[in-house]
C-alpha positions as CSV (number, residue, x, y, z in Angstrom):
1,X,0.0,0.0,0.0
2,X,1.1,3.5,-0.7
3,X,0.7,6.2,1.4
4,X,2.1,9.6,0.8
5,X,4.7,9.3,-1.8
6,X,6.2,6.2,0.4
7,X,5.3,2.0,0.8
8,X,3.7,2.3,4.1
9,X,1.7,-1.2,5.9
10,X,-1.5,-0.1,7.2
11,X,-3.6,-3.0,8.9
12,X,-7.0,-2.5,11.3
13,X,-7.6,-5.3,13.6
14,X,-10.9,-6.4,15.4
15,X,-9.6,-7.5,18.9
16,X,-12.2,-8.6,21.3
17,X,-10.9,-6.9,24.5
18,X,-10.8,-3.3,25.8
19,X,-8.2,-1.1,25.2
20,X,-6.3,-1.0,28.4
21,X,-6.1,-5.1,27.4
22,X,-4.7,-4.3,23.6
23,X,-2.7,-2.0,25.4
24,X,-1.0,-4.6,27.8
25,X,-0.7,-7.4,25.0
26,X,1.5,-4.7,23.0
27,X,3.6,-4.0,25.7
28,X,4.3,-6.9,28.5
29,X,6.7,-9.4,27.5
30,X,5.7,-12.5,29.0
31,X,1.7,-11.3,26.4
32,X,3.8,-10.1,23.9
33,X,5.8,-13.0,23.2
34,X,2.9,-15.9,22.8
35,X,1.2,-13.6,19.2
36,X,4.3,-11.5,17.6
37,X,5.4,-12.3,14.4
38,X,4.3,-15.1,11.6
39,X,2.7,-18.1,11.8
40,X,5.7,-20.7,12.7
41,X,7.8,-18.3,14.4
42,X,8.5,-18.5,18.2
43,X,9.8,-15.5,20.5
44,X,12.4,-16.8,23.3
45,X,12.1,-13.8,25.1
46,X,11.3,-9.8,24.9
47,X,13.4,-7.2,26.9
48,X,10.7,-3.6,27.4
49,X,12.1,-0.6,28.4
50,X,8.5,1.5,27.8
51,X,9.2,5.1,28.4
52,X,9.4,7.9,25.4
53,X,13.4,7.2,25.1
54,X,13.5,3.6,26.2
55,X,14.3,0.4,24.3
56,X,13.1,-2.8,23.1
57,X,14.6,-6.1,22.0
58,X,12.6,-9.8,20.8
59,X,14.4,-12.4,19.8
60,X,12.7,-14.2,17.2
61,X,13.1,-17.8,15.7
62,X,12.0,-19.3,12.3
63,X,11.2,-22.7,12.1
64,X,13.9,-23.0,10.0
65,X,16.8,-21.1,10.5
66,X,18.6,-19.1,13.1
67,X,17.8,-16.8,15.9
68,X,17.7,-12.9,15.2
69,X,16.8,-10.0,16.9
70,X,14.4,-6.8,16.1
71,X,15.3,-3.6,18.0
72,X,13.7,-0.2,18.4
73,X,13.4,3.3,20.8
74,X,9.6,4.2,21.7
75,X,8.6,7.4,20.4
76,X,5.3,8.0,22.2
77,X,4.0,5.8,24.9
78,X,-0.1,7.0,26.1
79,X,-1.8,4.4,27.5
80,X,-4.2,2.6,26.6
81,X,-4.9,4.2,23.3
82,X,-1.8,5.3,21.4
83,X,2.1,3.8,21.4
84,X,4.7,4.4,18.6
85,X,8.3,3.2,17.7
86,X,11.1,3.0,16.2
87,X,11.8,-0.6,14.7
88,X,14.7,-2.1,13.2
89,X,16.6,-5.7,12.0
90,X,19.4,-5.8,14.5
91,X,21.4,-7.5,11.9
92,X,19.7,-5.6,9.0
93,X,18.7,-7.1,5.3
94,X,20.5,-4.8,2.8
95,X,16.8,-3.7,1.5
96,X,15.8,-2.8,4.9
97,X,15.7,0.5,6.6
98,X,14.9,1.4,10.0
99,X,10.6,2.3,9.9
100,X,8.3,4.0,12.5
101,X,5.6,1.5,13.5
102,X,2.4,3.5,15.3
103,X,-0.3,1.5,17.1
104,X,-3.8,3.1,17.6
105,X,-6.4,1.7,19.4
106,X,-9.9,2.3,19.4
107,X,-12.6,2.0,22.1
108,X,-15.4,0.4,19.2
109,X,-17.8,-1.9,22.2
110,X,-18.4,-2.9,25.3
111,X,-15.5,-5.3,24.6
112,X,-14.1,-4.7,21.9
113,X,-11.2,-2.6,20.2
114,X,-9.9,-1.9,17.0
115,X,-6.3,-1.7,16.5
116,X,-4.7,0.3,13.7
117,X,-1.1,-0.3,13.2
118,X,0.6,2.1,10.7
119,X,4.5,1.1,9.7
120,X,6.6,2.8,7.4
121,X,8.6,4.2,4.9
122,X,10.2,0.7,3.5
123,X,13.0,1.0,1.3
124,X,11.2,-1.6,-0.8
125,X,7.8,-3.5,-2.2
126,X,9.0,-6.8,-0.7
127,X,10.2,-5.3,2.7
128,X,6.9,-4.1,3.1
129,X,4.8,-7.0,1.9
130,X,7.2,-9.4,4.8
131,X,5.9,-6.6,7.6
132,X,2.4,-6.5,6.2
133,X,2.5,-10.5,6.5
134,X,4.0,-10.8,9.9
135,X,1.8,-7.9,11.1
136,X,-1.6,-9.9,9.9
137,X,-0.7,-13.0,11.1
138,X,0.6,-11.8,14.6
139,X,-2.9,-9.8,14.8
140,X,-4.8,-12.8,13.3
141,X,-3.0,-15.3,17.0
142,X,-3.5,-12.1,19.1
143,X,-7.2,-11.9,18.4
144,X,-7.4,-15.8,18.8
145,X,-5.9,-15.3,22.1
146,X,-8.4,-13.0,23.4
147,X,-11.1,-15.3,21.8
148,X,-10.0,-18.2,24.1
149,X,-9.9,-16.7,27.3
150,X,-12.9,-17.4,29.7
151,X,-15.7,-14.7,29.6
152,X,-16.5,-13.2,33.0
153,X,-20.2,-15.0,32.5
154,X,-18.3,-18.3,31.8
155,X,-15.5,-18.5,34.6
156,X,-16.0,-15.9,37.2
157,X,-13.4,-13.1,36.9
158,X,-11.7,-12.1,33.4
159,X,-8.5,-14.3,32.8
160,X,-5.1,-12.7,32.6
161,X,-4.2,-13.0,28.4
């Protein structure tokens, strides 16, 4: 997708659970690291640092293929409804470039949010159709996630995610 002169990823997510829950599933580790990334891939852990300034680090592994590691600074950090980043390969592809990844969420139900994650510029077509993947997939076992756990109706108080 192209957005203002520049290939840009721009994905809206249904997520059955209210925003301070989006919020915390973006942003704790231990959440964090049971959705990110493709179908396949595994996180071993997450280091958060989430202050405007502060760092990040997740270890990723494919199925196939060796352990690597996506780095950034946080930009803006307003809870629950608004975080950005910087984001970065720590051992970067030639074609990549570092991007600015901001997540929106948006109070839509009772219990319900809508997520709206906006990543760009890529230096490439095929960069940004990789983070356009990973970012639907991730959504697509985050929203799963929140689908599973016990309703307040169902099992007395909510479940942690």
């Amino acid at each position: 997708m192209t957005h203002d002169g520049g290939l840009r990823v721009h994905v809206i997510s249904e997520l059955g659970a209210l925003p301070p829950e989006v919020f915390e599933a973006l942003t704790e580790p231990r959440i964090l690291a049971r959705w990110w990334g493709p179908d396949g891939f595994s996180v071993p852990w997450v280091e958060i640092d989430l202050r405007p300034g502060g760092s990040y680090r997740i270890a990723m592994q494919p199925p196939e293929g060796e352990l690597f590691h996506l780095v950034g600074e946080y930009i803006e950090v307003d809870p629950p409804l608004h975080l950005s980043y910087t984001f970065r390969w720590e051992d970067p592809d030639p074609e990549d470039r570092e991007t600015v990844v901001t997540l929106s969420i948006h109070d839509t139900d009772v219990a319900e949010s809508e997520l709206v994650v906006d990543q760009g510029d890529f230096a490439t077509e095929r960069r940004r159709a990789l983070h356009e993947e990973g970012w639907v997939q991730g959504l697509g076992k985050l929203g799963e996630m929140f689908a599973a756990r016990p309703t307040a109706t169902t099992a007395g108080p909510q479940a942690d995610v």
